[in-house]
C-alpha positions, -999 to 999 in steps of 0.1 A, spaced: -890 689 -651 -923 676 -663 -935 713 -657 -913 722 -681 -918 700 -709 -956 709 -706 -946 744 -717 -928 730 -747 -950 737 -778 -943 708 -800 -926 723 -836 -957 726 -862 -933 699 -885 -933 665 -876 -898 656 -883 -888 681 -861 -906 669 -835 -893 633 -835 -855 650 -841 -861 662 -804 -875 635 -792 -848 610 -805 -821 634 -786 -840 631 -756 -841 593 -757 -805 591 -763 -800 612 -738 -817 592 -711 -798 563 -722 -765 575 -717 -779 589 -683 -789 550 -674 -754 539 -687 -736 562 -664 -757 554 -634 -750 517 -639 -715 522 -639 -716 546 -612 -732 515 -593 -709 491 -606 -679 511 -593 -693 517 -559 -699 479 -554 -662 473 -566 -651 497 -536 -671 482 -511 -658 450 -517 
């Protein structure tokens, strides 16, 4: 992964730039939501 976003040649505008990077930050929230409630649910069925 980190290989990959190496590669990436950041857009010559700015605000395109940040457009990408606010995607990828709600992207790894919703991916931290979903593991939290993948927890949450395995805990449930263990108990």
């Amino acid at each position: 992964m980190a290989e990959i976003e190496a590669n990436i040649i950041p857009p010559q505008r700015f605000e395109q730039w940040e457009y990408f990077e606010n995607i990828r930050l709600n992207l790894l929230e919703i991916q931290q939501d979903y593991l939290l409630s993948q927890s949450r649910t395995n805990q449930n069925m263990s108990s």
